[in-house]
N, C-alpha and C positions, 0 to 999 in steps of 0.2 A: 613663366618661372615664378611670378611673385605669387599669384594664385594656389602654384603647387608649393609655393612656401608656409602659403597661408593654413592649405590647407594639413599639412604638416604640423603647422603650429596645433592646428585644435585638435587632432588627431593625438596626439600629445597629451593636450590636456585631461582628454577623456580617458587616456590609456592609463593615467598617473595622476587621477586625482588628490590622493595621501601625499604629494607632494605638495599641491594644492591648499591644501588643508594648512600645513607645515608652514606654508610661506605667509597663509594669514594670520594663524597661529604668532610667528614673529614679529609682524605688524603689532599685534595687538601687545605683545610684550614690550614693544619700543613703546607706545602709548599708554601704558598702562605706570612704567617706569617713567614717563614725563609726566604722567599726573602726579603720582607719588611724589617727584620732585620739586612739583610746584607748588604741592601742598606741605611738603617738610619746609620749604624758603619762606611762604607766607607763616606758619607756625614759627620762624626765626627771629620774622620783621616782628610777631609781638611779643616774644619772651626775650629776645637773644640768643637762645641758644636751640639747638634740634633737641628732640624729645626720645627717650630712651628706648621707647619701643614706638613704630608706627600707627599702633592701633588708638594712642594716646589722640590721634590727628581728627577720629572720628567723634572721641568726646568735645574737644575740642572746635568741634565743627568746619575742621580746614576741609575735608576730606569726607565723604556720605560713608564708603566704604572701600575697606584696603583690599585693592583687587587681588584675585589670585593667578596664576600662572594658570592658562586655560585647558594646560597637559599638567598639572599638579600631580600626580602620583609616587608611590615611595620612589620607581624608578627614574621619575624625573622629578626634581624637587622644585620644591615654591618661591617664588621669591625669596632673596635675604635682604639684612639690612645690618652693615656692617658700623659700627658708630666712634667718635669722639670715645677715652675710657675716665674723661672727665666728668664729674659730677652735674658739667653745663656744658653738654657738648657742640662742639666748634664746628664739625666737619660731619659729614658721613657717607658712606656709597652704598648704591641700590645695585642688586644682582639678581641675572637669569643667565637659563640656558636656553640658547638659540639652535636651534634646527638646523640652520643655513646662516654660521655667521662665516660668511666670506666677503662681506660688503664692507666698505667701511666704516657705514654709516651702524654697521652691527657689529660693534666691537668693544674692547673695554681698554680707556687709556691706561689703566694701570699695567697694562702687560707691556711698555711701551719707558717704564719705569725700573729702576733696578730695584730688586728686593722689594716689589712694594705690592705682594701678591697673598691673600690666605695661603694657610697650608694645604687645607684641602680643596682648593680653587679650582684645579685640576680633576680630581678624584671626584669631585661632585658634578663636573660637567658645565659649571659655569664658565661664559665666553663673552658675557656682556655686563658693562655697569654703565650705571648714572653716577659722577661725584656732585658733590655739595659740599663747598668748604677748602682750606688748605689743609689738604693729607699728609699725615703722616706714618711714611711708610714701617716704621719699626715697628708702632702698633699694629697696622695692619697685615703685617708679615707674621705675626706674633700671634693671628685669630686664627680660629675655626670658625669657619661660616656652618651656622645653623638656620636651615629655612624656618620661614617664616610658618606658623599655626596656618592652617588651612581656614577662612574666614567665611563667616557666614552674612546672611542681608540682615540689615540695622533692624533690631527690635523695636515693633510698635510701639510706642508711647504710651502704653494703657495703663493706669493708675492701677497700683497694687490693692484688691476687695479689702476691706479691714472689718473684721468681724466682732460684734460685741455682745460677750455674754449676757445670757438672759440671766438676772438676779434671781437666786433660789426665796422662791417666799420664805418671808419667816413668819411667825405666828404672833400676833401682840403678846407683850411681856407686860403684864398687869403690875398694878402700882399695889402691893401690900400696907393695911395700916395694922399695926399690931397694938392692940386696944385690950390691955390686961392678957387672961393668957387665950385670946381668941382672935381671930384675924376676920373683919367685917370688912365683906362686901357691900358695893351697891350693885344692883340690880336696876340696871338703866330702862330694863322693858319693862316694867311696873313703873304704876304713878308716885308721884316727888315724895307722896304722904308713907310709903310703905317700901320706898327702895332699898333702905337699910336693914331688911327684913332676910337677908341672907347671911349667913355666916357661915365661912369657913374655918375649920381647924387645921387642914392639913395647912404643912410649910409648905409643900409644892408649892409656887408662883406660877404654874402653868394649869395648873385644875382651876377650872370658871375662867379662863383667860379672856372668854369675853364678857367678864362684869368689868366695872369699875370700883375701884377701893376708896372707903370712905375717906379721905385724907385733908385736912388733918384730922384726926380722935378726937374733937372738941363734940363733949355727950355721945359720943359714940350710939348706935344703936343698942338695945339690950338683946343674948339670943332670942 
């Protein structure tokens, strides 16, 4: 008898794997809500208060990453997190939908409370919380539970490239000396005795911009 029990049992299991699946699935949502929890309590011990959203946990470093419900889809939603509506909130509860919550241990004490339920708690399909904190039920009677963004794996740490413009050349701006009504240059590539031997007349400062100008006009060159 116990044999054909047994083998019953696995016969079972094979026949109904998707149930299978379901019941780790819930596992993993009980565990996944007592890490969340652990990491909102250590985030309490240093501020005092829980943080407005959970995703605050992973800047924070309570927390690597806020797990997702591992059926997250529109049809089944994500975790929630329901919070204190104070500015430093006191309390808060974690929410999923379980597959299989007919255990005890997969349930949520606030169904067990008068009036101290979302609106749409029901409608959404949620059967299970985590609390943290003393609740109060008016607020939380008072919410609509909105799941939680769908979360991704923590972004590398890679210093943002910062680029730095190449400076546009500019062209030397020559020093003018205006010496009666003519503007003398010098001419650096001839020798010391005959460099003053160039004169310009235009005003341009940019025509011979690579001479140098006699400066100061003491005896200036003659043309």
């Amino acid at each position: 008898m116990m044999i054909l029990s047994i083998l019953t049992s696995f016969v079972l299991v094979i026949l109904n794997p998707l149930s299978q699946i379901r019941k780790g699935q819930d596992s993993q949502r009980q565990h996944d809500l007592r890490q969340l929890s652990t990491a909102l309590d250590s985030y309490y011990n240093d501020n005092n208060y829980y943080p407005q959203v959970p995703s605050v946990l992973v800047t924070a470093k309570n927390i690597q990453t806020v797990p997702n419900d591992p059926a997250a889809l529109v049809s089944w939603p994500n975790y929630a997190y329901v919070k204190d509506q104070n500015d430093n909130p006191q309390w808060n509860v974690l929410f999923a939908k379980m597959a299989f919550p007919s255990t005890a241990s997969f349930s949520c004490p606030l169904e067990q409370m008068s009036n101290c339920l979302p609106q749409n708690y029901a409608s959404k399909g949620y059967n299970y919380c985590v609390i943290s904190g003393n609740v109060a039920c008016t607020q939380i009677a008072a919410t609509t539970i909105v799941p939680l963004p769908i979360s991704g794996p923590p972004s590398p740490n890679v210093p943002t490239p910062t680029f730095t413009p190449t400076p546009t050349p500019v062209p030397p701006v020559p020093f003018v000396c205006f010496c009666k009504d003519a503007t003398y240059w010098k001419d650096i590539s001839k020798d010391p005795s005959h460099q003053c031997q160039v004169v310009q007349t235009s005003s341009d400062p940019l025509v011979n911009f690579d001479r140098d100008c006699t400066s100061p006009c003491i005896n200036p060159c003659t043309p």
